[in-house]
N, C-alpha and C positions, 0 to 999 in steps of 0.2 A: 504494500500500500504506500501511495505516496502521499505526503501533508507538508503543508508547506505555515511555519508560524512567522508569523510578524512584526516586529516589537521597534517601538518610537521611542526612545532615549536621548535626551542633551541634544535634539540638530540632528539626531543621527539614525534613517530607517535602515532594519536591518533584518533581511529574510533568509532564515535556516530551511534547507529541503531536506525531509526527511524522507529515508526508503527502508519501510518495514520497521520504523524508531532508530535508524543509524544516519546519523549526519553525511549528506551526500554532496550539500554545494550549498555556499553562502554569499549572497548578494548584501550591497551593501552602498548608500549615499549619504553624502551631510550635504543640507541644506548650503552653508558656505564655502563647499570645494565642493561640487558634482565632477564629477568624470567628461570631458570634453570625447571620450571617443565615440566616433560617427559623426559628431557634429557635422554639418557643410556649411561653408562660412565665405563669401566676398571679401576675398584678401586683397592687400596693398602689396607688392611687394617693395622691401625698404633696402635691401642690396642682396646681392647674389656674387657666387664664389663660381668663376664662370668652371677654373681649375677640378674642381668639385661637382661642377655639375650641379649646384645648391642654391636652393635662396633664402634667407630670411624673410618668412608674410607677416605685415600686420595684420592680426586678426581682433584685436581691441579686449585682448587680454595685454596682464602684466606683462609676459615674455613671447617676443615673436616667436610663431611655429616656423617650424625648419621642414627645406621641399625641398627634394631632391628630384632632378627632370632628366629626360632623355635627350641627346645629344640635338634634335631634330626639331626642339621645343625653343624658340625663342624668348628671353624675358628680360624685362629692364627694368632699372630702377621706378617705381612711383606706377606700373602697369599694376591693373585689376587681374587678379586669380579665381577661380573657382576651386575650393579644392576642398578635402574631407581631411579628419584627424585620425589617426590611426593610432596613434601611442601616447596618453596623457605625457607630459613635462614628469622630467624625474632631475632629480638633484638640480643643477644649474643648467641643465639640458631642457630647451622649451620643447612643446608637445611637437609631435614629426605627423606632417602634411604629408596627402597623396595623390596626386591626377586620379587613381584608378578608384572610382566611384562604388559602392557599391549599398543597398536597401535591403534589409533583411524583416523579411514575414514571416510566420511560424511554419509554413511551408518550402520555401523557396527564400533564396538572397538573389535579388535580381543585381548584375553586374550593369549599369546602362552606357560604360564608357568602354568597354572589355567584353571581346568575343572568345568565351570561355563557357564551354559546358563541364559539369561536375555533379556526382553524386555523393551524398553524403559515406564516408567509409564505415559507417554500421549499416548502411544495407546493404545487403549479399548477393548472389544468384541470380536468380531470372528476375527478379525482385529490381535489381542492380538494372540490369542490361533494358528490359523493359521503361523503367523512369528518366535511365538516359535516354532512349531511343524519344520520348514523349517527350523530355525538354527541349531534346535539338530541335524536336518538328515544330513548339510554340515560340521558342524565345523569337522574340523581333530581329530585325537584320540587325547586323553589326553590334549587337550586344550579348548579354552571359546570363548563363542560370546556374544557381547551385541547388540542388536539389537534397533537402534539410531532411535529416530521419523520419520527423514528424508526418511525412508525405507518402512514406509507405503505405499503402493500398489505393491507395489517393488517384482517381479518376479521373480524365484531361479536361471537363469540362472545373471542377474542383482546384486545381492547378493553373487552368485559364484565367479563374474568376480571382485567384491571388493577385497572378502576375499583371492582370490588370489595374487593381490597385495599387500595385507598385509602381506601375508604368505613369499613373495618375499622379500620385506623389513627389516624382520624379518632375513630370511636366510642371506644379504648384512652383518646384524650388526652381527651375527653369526661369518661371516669371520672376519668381520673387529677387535673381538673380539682374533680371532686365530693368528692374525699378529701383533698388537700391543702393545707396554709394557704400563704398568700403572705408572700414570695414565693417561690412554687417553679416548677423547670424541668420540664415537662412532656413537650418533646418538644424531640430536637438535631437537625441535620439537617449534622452537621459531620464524618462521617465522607468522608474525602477519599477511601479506595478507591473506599468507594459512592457514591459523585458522578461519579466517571470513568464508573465501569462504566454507571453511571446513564444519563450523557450523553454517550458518547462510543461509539455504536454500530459494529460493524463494523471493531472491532479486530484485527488480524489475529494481533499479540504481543506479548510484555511483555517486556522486559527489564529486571529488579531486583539492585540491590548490596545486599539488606539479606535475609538470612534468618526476619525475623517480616514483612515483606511478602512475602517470597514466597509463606509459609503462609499466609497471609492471602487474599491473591490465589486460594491453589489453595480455595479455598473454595468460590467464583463458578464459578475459568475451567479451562476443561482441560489439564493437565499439558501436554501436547505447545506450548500456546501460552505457555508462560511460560519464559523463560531467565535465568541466573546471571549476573552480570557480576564476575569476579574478576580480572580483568587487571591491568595495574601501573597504565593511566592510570586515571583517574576518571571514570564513568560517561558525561557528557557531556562530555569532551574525547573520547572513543573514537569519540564520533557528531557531534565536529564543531558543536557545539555551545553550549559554555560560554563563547564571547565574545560571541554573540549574546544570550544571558542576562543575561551581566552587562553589558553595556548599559542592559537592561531599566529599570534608575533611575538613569538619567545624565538631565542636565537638556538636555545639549546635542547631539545627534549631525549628522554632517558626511553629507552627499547623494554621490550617486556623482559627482556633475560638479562638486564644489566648495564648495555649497551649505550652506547651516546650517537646522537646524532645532532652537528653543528652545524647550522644557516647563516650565512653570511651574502650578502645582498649587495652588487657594485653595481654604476652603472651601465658595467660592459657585460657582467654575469652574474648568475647567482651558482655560490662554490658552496658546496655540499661535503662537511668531513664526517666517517663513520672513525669510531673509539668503540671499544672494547669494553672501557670503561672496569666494574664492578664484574662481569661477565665473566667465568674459566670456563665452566662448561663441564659435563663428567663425561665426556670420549675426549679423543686424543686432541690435541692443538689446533691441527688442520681442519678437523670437524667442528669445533666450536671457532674457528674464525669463519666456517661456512657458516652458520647456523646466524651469527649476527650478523652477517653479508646479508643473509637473507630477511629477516628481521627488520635491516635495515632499509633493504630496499623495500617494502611491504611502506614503512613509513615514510620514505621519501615518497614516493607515487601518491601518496593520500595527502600529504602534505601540499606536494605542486599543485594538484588539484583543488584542494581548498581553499589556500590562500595565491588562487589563480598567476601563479609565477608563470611565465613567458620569455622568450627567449633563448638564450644559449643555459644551459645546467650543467655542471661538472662537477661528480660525485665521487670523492677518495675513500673509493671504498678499501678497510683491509687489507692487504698481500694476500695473496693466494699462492702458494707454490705449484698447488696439484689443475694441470688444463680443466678434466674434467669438472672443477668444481668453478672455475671461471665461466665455463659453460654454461652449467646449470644458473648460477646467476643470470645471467645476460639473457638467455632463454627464460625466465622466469620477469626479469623486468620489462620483455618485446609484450609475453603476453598481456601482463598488467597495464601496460602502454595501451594497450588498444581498448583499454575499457573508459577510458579515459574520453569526453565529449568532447572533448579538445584535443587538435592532432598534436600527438605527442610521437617525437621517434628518437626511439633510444640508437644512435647512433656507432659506437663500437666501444670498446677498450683500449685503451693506447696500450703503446712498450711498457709505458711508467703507474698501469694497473687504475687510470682512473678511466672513469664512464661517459662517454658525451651524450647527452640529451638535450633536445630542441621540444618546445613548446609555443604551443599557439597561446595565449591567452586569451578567454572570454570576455574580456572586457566587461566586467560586474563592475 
């Protein structure tokens, strides 16, 4: 079963998905820093690094977003942009712009700048081969589809009637585009109810502590599946939940057999150490440096997942002497990888025994 709870704290809403009572995916907005990705915004551009191929946009935030363009793209100082946010601002690094456009429905991500077909990689089979075959035949010329898991079994007049709306959407930010000076924001994509409902199919119920989400909510979903939380504990202590949360940005956390595993967060990576810690183990050496190997990868994967890390990952896991137990690791985090909503690819082992992993981020 899935449930999905709600809870409004300090500025800050914050939604736990549960599956079967285990913490699956946590979203999350404050009112005075929302998430700028998706946005599409009427940029200035204020100089460009022709060497780099880059420009600084004003986009009428604090810190220009950074674009990077194709050789083929002309741009000068003080010219108008259209362009989308792809990776909020980190450290001193402003949020990073992209020509390559794209609107996501709970069915389909319509690409409108990008001729690109794709199926989601949780569907399989004939399944697979059948949704591409039905995307290439609707997408519009010279544009993309990706075709989102939620659209499984999904019928081309049903996948029509999406990408229609998207197609609609699209033409709004078009105008809105031809009447405004820069920099203006065009289009938000930062409402967090409609991201859940969006992405998060097959909800079975809601349970909210805050009386303007719940009206909110009853907007979308049917009365009968939405519930009050008024009890004395606090929403997520009621569900067994609010240590596992707040962990969520702890640098360090302890493995079930003793083990340590250290998060460390730059702006080029996030480095992932496994220790030993408290851990011997009662088989031989080799075997308890597997066993927290694996342990620890078990925690990594849930970890990137929840506190939706992106990017390059590099995991020092333990020495291993024996191949076959490097094996089994790496075969063991491919599979977990792919359970994963977000394309995650565990990428190989180096000489020097650490792990490369690449991740998508959901942008929550």
């Amino acid at each position: 079963m899935k449930q999905i709870l709600v809870t409004c704290r300090g500025g800050e809403t914050t939604a736990a998905v549960l599956v079967d009572g285990e913490l699956e995916a946590i979203y999350s907005a404050r009112d005075d820093n929302p998430s700028l990705v998706g946005n599409i915004y009427k940029g200035r551009v204020q100089n460009f690094l022709p060497g780099m191929k880059a420009a600084f946009v004003d986009i009428g935030r604090d810190r220009n977003a950074f674009l990077q363009f194709n050789s083929p793209q002309k741009l000068s100082a003080g010219q108008s942009v259209l362009i989308q946010i792809e990776k909020d601002a980190v450290g001193t690094k402003g949020a990073r712009a992209t020509f390559n456009f794209s609107l996501a429905g709970r069915l389909l991500i319509f690409l409108p700048t990008f001729g690109y077909v794709g199926v989601s990689g949780k569907i399989r089979g004939d399944e697979r081969t059948r949704l591409h075959a039905l995307a290439k035949k609707i997408r519009p010329h010279d544009t993309g589809i990706i075709v989102r898991t939620a659209a499984q079994g999904c019928d081309e007049e049903t996948l029509r009637d999406e990408l229609a709306s998207l197609e609609k959407l699209w033409a709004r930010i078009l105008e809105r585009h031809g009447k405004r000076k820069p920099p203006a924001l065009l289009y938000s994509d930062n409402d967090l109810l409609e991201k859940i409902l969006r992405d998060e199919p097959d909800v079975e119920n809601f349970v909210v502590d805050n009386l303007r989400v719940m009206r909110r909510l009853g907007e979308f979903v049917a009365p009968e599946k939405i519930s009050f939380h008024d009890g004395d504990a606090k929403l997520f202590d009621a569900f067994n939940i609010a240590d596992e949360i707040s962990k969520l940005n702890a640098r360090e956390l302890t493995l079930p057999g003793g083990g340590q595993v250290v998060f460390d967060k730059t702006e080029a990576l996030t480095a992932v150490d496994v220790n030993t810690g408290k851990f011997v183990g009662r088989a031989d050496f080799d075997e308890t440096i597997l066993r927290t190997n694996m342990e620890a990868a078990e925690v990594v994967l849930r970890q990137l997942k929840l506190r939706d890390v992106g990017g390059i990952i590099i995991v020092d896991f333990i020495d291993m002497a024996r191949d076959a137990h490097k094996k089994t690791l790496m075969d063991f985090l491919r599979e977990r990888a792919r359970l994963d909503r977000s394309k995650t690819t565990v990428v190989d082992m180096t000489p020097l025994g650490l792990v490369e992993i690449t991740r998508h981020r959901a942008s929550r």
